[in-house]
N, C-alpha and C positions, 0 to 999 in steps of 0.2 A: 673650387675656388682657390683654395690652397695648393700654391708652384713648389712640389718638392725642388726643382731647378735651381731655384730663386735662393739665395741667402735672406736670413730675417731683415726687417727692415731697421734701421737703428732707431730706438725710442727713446726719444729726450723728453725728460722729465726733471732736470735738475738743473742748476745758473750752471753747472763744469760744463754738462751735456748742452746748453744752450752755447756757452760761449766757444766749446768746440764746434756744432753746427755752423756759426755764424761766421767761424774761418773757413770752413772746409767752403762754404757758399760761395762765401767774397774771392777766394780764389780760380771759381768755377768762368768759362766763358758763358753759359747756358746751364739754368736750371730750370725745371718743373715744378709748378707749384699748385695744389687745390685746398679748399677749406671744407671742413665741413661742419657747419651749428647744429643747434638743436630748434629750431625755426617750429616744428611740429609739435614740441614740447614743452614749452614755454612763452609766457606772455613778451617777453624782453628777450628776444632772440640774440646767441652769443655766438663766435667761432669759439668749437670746442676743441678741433683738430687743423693742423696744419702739415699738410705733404708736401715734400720736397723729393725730386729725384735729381740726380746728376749722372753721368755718363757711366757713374760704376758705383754709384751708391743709394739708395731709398731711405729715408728719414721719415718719422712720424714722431710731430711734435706734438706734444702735449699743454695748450698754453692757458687750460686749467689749475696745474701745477707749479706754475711758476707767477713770481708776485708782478713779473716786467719782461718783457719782449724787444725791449728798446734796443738790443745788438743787431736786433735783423732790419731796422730799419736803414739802413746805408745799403745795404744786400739791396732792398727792394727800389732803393735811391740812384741807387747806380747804372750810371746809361753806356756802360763798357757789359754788364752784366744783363743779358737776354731771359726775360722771364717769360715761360710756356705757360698756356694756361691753355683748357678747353672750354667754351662760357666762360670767360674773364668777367663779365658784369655782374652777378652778382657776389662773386669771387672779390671782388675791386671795391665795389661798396664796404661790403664786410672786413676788408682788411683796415678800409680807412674809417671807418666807426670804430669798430673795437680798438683800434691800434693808431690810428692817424697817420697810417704808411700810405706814401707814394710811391706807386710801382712805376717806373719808366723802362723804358727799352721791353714792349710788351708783344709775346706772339699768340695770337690765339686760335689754336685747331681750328675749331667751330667754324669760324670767319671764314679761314685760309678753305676748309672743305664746301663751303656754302659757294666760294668764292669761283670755284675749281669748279662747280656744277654736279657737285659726286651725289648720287639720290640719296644716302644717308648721313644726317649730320652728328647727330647724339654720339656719344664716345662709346658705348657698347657696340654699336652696331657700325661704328670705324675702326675700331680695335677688333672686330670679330675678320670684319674682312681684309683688314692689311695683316694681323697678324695672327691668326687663328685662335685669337683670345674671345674666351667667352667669361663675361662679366657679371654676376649675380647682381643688379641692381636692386635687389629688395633692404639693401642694409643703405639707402638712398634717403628713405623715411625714420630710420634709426631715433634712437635717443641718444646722440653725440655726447652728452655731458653724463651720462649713466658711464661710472666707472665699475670694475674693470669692465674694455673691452675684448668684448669675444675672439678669439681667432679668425674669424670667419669676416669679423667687423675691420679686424689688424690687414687681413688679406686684401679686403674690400676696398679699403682706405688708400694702400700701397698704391696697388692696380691701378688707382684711378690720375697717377701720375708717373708708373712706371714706365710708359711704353711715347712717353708725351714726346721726349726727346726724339726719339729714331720718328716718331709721328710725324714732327714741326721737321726735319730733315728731307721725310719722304716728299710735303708738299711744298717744300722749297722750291727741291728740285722738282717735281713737275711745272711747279709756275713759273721757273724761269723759261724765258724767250729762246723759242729751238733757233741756232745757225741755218740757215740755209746756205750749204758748201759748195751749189751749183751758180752761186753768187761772183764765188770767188777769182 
C-alpha cells in the first residue's frame, strides 16, 4: 500500500496549513477531491477526512482539527476551477451537510467509466488497470474520526485521489469524437 515513489502527502491540520491549502487550490486549473466519514461508526455521521490532489501535490486534510472550513468553500464554488471526483454523490451530499459547500464545475470518474462502457467501474479495479495500482480497500470501512491515523489509513486516503487527475485526462480523451481524415 505504501509508494516509497510517492512523497508524503501534506497534512493540514492547522488555520496556516488550511489557509495555505486554500491558495495552493484556488490556483489550480483541476483538482481531486474524496471525503471519507465515519458513517459505520457513529449514529450522526461526519466527514472526517478530506483529499485533495493536484498535478504535483496530495493534501489530507483534517477537518476534525480545525474549528472552520469556510476558505475552501470559493475553491469548491468556483466554475473556472474542475473538481474530480470518483462516486461524487455521496462525496456531494456530505460536503454540503457538514460544510454547506457547493461544488460546481464537477468531473466524475465513475459516470465518465460507466459512460465509456469499461466492464469495471469501482476505483480499485480502474486504477488497477489503467495504472497498475492496487488498492487495499479494507481501510473503506475504517473508523475515520479514530485519531492518529495509521499509515496504512494516510496511504489508503491519498491513493484514493492520487491517480484522479491523469484518470479524468485518460477518459477525456477517449470520449472525445475521433476525426475522420478520409473526410477531408
Amino acid at each position: 500500500m505504501l509508494d516509497p515513489d510517492l512523497p508524503p502527502p501534506v497534512w493540514v491540520d492547522t488555520p496556516a496549513g488550511l489557509a495555505a491549502l486554500a491558495a495552493a487550490l484556488a490556483a489550480q486549473p483541476v483538482i481531486a477531491v474524496d471525503t471519507e466519514s465515519n458513517s459505520l461508526h457513529a449514529y450522526r455521521e461526519q466527514v472526517c477526512l478530506i483529499q485533495f490532489s493536484t498535478s504535483i501535490t496530495d493534501y489530507v486534510l483534517d477537518p476534525l482539527a480545525l474549528a472552520a472550513l469556510s476558505s475552501l468553500a470559493p475553491v469548491f464554488a468556483n466554475i473556472t476551477i474542475e473538481k474530480v471526483f470518483h462516486a461524487a454523490e455521496y462525496d456531494l451530499i456530505c460536503l454540503r451537510r457538514d460544510f454547506g459547500w457547493q461544488v460546481c464545475l464537477l468531473f466524475d470518474t465513475m459516470v465518465a467509466v460507466r459512460t465509456l462502457g469499461w466492464p469495471q467501474n469501482g476505483l480499485a479495479s480502474v486504477l488497477e488497470s489503467q495504472f497498475g495500482v492496487k488498492l487495499n480497500k479494507r481501510h473503506q470501512r475504517a473508523n475515520w474520526a479514530a485519531r492518529p491515523l495509521s499509515p496504512d489509513q494516510l496511504a489508503y486516503a491519498r491513493l484514493d485521489t492520487h491517480y484522479l487527475i491523469p484518470l479524468r485526462d485518460k477518459l477525456a480523451a477517449e470520449s472525445l469524437p475521433r476525426q475522420r481524415f478520409g473526410d477531408l
